[in-house]
C-alpha positions in Angstrom: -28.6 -11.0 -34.6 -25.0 -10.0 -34.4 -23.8 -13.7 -36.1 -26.6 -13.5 -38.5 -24.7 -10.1 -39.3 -21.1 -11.4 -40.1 -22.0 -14.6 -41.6 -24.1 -12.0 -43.7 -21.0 -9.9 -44.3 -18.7 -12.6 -45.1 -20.5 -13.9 -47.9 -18.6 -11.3 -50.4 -15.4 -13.6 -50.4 -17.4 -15.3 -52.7 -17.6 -13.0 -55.2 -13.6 -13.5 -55.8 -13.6 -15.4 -59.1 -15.9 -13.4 -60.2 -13.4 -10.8 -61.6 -12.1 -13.2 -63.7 -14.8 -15.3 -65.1 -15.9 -11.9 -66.5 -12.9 -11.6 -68.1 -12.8 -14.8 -69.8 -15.9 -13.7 -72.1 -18.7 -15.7 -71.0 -22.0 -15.9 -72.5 -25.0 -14.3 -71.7 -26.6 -17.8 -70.3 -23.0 -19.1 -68.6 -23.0 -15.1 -66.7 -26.7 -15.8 -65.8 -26.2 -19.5 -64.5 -23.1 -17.8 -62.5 -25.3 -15.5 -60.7 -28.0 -18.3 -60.2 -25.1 -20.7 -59.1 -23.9 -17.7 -56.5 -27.2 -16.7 -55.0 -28.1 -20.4 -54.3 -24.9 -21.3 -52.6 -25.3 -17.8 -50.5 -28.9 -18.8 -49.8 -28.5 -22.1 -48.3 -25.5 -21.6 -46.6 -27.5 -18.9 -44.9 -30.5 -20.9 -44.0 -27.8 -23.7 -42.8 -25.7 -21.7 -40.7 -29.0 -19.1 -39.4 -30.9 -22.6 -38.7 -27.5 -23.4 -37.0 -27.2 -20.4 -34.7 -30.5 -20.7 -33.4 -30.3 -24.5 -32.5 -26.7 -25.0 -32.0 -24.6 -27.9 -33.8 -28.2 -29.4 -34.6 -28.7 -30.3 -38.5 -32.2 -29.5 -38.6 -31.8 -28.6 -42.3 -30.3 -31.8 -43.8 -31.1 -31.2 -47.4 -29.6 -27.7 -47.6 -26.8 -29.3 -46.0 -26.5 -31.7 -49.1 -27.4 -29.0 -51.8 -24.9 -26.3 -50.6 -22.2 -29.3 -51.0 -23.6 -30.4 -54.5 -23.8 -26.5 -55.5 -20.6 -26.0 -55.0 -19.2 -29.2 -57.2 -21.9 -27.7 -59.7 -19.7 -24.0 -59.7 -16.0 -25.7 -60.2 -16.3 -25.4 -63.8 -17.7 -22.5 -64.0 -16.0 -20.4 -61.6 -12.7 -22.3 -61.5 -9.9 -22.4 -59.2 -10.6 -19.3 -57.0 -14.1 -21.1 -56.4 -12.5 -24.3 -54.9 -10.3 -22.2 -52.5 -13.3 -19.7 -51.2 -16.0 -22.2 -50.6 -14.0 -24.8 -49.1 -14.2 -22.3 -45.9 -17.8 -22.2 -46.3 -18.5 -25.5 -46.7 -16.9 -26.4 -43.2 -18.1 -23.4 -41.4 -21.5 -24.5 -42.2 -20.7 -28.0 -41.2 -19.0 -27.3 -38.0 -22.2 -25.1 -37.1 -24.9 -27.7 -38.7 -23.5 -30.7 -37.3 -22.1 -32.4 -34.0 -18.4 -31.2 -33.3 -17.4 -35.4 -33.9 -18.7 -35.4 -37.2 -16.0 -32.3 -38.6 -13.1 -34.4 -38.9 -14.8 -36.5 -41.4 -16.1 -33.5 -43.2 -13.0 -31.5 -43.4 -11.2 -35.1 -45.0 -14.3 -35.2 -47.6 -13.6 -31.4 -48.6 -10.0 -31.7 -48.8 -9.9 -35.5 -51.0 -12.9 -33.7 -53.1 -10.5 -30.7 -53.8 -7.4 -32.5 -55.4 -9.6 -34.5 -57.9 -11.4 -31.1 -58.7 -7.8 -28.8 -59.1 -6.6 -32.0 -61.6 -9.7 -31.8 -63.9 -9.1 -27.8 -64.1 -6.2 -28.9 -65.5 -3.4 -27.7 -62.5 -0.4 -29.4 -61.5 0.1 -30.4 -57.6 2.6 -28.0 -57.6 0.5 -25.5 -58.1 -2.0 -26.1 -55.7 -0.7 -28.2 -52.7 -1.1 -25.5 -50.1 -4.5 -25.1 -50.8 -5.3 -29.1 -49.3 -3.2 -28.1 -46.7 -4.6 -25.0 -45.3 -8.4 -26.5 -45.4 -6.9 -29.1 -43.1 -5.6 -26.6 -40.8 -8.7 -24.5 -41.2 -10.4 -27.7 -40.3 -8.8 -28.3 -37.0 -8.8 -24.6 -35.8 -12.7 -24.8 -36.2 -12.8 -28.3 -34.3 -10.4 -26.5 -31.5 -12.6 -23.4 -31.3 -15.9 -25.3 -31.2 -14.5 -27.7 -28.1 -13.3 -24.4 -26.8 -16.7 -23.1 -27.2 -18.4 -25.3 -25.3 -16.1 -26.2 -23.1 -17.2 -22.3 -21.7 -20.4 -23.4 -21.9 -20.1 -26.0 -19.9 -17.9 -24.0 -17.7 -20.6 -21.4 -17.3 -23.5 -23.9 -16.7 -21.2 -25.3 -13.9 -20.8 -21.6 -12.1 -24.5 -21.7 -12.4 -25.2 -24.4 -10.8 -22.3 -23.7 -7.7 -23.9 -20.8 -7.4 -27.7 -22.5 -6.8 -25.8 -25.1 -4.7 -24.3 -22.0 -2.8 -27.2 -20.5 -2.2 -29.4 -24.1 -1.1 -26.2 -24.3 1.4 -26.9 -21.0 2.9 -30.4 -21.9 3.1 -29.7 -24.8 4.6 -26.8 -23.6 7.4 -29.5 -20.7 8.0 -32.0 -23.0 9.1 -29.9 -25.1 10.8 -28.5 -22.4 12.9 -32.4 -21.2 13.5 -33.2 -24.6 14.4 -30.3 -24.8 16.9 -30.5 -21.2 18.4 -34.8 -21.9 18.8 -35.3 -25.5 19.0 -34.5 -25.8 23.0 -35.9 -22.4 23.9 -38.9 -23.1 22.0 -39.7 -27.0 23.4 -39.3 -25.5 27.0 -41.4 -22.4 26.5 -43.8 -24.9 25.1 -43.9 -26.8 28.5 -43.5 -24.2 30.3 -46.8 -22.7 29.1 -49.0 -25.9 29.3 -47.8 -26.1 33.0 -49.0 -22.8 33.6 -52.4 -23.3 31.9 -52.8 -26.3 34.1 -51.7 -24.6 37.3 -53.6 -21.4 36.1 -56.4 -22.1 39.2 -54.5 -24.9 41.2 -51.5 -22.2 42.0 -51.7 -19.0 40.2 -48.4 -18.3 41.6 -46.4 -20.7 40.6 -48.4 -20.2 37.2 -47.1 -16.7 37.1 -43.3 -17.6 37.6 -43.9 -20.1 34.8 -45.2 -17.7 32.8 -42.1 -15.0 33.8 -39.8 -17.6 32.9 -41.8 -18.3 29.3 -41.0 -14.4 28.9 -37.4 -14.3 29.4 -36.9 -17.3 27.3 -38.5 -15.7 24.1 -36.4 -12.3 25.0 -33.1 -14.3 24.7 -34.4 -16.2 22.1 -35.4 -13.1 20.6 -32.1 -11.9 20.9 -30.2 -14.8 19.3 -32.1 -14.3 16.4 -30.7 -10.8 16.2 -27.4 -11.4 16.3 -27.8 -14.3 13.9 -29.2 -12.0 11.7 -26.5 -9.5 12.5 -23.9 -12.1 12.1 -25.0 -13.2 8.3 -25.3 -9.7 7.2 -21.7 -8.8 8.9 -19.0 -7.3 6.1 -15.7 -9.3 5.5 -12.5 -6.9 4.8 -11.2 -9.0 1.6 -14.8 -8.7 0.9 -14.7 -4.9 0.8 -12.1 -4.7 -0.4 -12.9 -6.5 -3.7 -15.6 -4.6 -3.7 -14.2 -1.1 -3.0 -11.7 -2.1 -6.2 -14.7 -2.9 -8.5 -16.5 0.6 -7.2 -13.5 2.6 -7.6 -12.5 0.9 -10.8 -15.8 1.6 -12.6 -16.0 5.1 -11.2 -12.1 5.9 -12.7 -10.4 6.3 -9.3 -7.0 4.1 -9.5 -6.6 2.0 -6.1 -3.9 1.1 -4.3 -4.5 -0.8 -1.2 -1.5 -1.6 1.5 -3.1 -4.2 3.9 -1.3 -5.8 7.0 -2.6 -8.4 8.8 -5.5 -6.8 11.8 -7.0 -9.2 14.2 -10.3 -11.2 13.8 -12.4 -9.2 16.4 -11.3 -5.5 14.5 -12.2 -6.8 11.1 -15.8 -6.4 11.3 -15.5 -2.8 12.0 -12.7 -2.0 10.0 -14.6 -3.4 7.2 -17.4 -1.2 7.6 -15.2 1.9 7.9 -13.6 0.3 4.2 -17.1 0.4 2.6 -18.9 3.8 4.0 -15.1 5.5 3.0 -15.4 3.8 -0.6 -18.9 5.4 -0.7 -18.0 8.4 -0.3 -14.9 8.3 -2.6 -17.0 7.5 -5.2 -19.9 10.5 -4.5 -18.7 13.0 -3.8 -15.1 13.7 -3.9 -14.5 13.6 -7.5 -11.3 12.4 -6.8 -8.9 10.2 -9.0 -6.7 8.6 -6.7 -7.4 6.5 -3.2 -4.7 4.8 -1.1 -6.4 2.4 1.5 -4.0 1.1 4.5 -4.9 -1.5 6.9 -2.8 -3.1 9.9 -1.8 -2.9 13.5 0.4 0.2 15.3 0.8 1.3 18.8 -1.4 -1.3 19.8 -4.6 -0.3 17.9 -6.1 -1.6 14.9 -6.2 0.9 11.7 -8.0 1.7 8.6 -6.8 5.0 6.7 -8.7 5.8 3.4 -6.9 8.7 2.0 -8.3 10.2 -1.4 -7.2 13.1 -3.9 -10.6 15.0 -4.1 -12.5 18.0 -2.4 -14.1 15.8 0.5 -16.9 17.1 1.9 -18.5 21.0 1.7 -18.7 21.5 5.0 -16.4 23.8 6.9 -13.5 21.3 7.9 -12.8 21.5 12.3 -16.0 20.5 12.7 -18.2 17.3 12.8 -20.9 18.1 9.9 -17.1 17.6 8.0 -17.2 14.6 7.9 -20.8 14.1 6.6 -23.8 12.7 8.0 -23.4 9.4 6.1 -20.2 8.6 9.0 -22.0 9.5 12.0 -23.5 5.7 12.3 -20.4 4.7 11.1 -18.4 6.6 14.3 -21.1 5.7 16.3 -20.0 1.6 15.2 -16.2 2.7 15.5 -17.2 4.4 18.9 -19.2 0.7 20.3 -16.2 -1.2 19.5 -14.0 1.5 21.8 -12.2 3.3 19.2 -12.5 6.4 17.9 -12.8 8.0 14.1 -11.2 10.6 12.4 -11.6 12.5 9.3 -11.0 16.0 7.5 -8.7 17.6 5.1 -5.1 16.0 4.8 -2.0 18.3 4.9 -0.9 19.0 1.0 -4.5 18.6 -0.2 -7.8 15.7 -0.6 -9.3 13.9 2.3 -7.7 11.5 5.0 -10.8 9.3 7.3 -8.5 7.2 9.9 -10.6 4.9 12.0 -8.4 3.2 15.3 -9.7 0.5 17.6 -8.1 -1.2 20.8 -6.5 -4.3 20.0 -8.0 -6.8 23.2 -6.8 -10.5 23.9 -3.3 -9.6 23.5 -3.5 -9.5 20.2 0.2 -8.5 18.1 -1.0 -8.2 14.6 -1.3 -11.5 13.7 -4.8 -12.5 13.3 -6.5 -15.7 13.5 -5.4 -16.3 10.0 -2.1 -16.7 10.6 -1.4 -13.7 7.7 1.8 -11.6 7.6 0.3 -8.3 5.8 0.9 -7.9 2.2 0.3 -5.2 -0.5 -2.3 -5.1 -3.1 -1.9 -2.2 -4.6 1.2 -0.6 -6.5 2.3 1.9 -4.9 4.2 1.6 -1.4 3.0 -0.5 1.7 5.5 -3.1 3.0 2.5 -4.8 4.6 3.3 -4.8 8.1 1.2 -1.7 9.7 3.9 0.5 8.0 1.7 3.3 6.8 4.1 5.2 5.0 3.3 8.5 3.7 0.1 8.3 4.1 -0.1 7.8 7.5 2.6 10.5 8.6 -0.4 12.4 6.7 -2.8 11.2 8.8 -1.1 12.6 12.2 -0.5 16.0 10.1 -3.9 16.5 9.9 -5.0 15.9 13.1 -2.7 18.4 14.5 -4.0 20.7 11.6 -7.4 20.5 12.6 -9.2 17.6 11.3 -12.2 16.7 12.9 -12.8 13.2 15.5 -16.4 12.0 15.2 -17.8 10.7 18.4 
C-alpha cells in the first residue's frame, strides 16, 4: 500500500511542461489531447508498476509495457523538451520494476539513443542537451545497483531463515540424541530386567523382587538425567543476558554500561541468573535511567553488581521483603551454589544487588575461555574485577544497612 502511495505521489513531476505548453497558446483540441496524452501515460505506468509491486520484476502486463513507451514518443511534440527529461525516469522505473533486473541495461540504452534523435527533431543543439543522455545513464545504473542491492537482502534474509530452521532441526536433533544416549542403556536393561522378573515371578519371588528393586532405581536415575538435561538446555548464558539485559534496558530508556571481567565457567550459570532477575527489576519497578552492571573475580569470589539510579523497592530497606519477593528464588540459587546475595539502597542514592560465589578448582579469574575481561559499556571498568566506583558503593552499603537474602 505504502509503494502504491509514492509511485502515486510522484506522478506530479509530470505535470512540468505543462506550464509552458499553456503558455504557448494551444488549441482547445491540442490542450484536450494533452490531458488525454497525460492521463494515459499516468494510468499505465500505474497498472505497470502496481502489477509490478505485487509480483516482483515479473512483466505480467506486457502491452502496457509497450503503450506507456509508445505514449510517451506520442507526447514529444506536444509537450516538448521538459517531457523528454521527466518521463525518461518513468519509463525505467517502470522497466526496472516490470522486468528482470538483466534486461535494464538494455532498456536504459534504448531510452537514452531514443532521447538524442527526439531533442534534434525539437530542433536543440547537443550543447544544449547533453547532460540530459547522461544523467538517464546514471539514473539507469543507480536503479540496476539498487535492485541487486534489493535482492541481494532478500536473499540475505531467506538465508537467516533458513539457518534459523536448520538451527532449530539441530537442536532437535542433539536433543534427541542426548535423550537417546542418557535412556537408551537404562531403558534396554530395565527391559530385561523386567522380563526376568516376570519369569522368576513363581520360580523365585525373591530374586524377582531384587530385579524388580533394581528396575526401580534405574528409572529414578534415569529419571533424574532427564532433569538435569532439561535443566541443562534451559540454563542462561552471561553474554546471553547480557545481550539481552541491553535490548530490555534499551527499549525501556535506561542507558547501560556494563564492565565485565572474565568469571569462571562453573559461576556463570548463576551469575547469569542474578544478571536477568536484576534486569527485571530495573526495568519494573525502579524507574530508573541509568544501570552500571560489573562482573569478575575479587578476593577469591565470583561477582555480579547491578547498580541502578531509581527508587528500588517500597519496602522498608534493613530488611529481607527489601529486596522483593521476585529474588528470594534467586538467593535461594545464589545460596545452592554457596554464596550469598545482597541488595538494598546504595550510599548517595538508587539501588546496588551484589551477588558473590566461592570460586572452587583453583580457579584465578580466567575461565575456561581463556578471556582477559573487557568493557562493554562506556563509562569506567578496566575489565579485570576492578569494580571501581561502583563497587566501593557496594561495601558502603552494606555497612549502611543493606539487606543479605538468605
Amino acid at each position: 500500500m505504502k509503494g502504491r502511495l509514492w509511485t502515486s505521489v510522484y506522478l506530479v513531476v509530470l505535470l512540468w511542461p505543462v506550464p509552458g505548453f499553456l503558455g504557448s497558446g494551444p488549441s482547445g483540441v491540442t490542450a484536450g489531447l494533452m490531458v488525454a496524452g497525460l492521463a494515459s501515460f499516468a494510468a499505465l505506468y500505474l497498472r505497470v508498476v502496481w502489477t509490478a509491486l505485487d509480483h516482483p520484476h515479473r512483466n505480467a502486463t506486457p502491452y502496457s509495457l509497450i503503450l506507456l513507451f509508445l505514449v510517451a514518443a506520442a507526447m514529444v511534440p506536444v509537450l516538448g523538451e521538459m517531457w523528454v527529461f521527466a518521463t525518461s525516469y518513468f519509463l525505467i522505473t517502470a522497466a526496472a520494476t516490470a522486468l528482470p533486473v538483466r534486461a535494464l541495461p538494455a532498456v536504459g540504452g534504448a531510452v537514452v539513443v531514443a532521447i538524442v534523435p527526439a531533442l534534434l527533431l525539437l530542433g536543440k543543439s547537443p550543447a544544449e542537451f547533453w547532460w540530459m543522455p547522461l544523467q538517464t545513464v546514471v539514473f539507469t545504473v543507480a536503479m540496476r545497483a539498487f535492485l541487486q542491492l534489493n535482492a541481494a537482502n532478500k536473499a540475505l534474509s531467506e538465508a537467516n531463515v533458513e539457518v534459523e530452521r536448520l538451527a532449530v532441526d539441530n537442536e532437535r536433533l542433539r536433543f534427541a540424541r542426548d535423550m537417546h544416549d542418557l535412556l537408551g542403556h537404562r531403558l534396554a536393561v530395565m527391559t530385561v530386567k523386567s522380563q526376568l522378573a516376570a519369569r522368576l515371578a513363581t520360580a523365585d519371588p525373591e530374586r524377582a523382587r531384587a530385579e524388580m528393586e533394581e528396575v526401580e532405581e534405574l528409572s529414578r536415575q534415569a529419571l533424574s538425567d532427564v532433569r538435569e538435561a532439561i535443566g541443562g538446555y534451559r540454563e542462561p548464558s552471561l553474554p546471553g543476558e547480557l545481550d539481552g539485559a541491553r535490548r530490555a534496558l534499551g527499549t525501556a530508556g535506561v542507558r547501560l554500561d556494563v564492565g565485565a571481567g572474565p568469571v569462571p565457567a562453573d559461576a556463570e550459570p548463576v551469575l547469569a541468573w542474578v544478571v536477568r532477575e536484576a534486569t527485571t527489576n530495573v526495568v519494573r519497578h525502579s524507574g530508573a535511567r541509568h544501570c552500571r552492571i560489573r562482573l569478575g573475580v575479587e578476593d577469591g569470589q565470583a561477582y555480579a553488581e547491578v547498580y541502578d539510579d531509581g527508587r528500588g523497592p517500597a519496602d522498608t530497606p534493613g530488611t529481607p521483603d527489601a529486596c522483593g519477593n521476585g529474588l528470594r528464588g534467586l538467593a535461594e540459587r545464589v545460596h545452592v551454589a554457596g554464596g550469598a546475595l545482597h541488595c538494598g539502597p546504595a550510599e548517595g542514592g538508587g539501588f546496588l544487588l551484589t551477588a558473590r560465589l566461592p570460586i572452587f578448582d583453583g580457579h584465578d579469574g580466567h575461565d575456561d575461555h581463556g578471556g582477559h575481561g573487557r568493557n562493554d559499556g562506556h563509562g569506567g571498568s578496566d575489565g579485570h574485577g576492578d569494580r571501581g566506583e561502583y563497587g566501593d558503593r557496594s561495601e558502603r552499603g552494606r555497612r549502611a544497612g543493606v539487606a543479605e537474602v538468605t
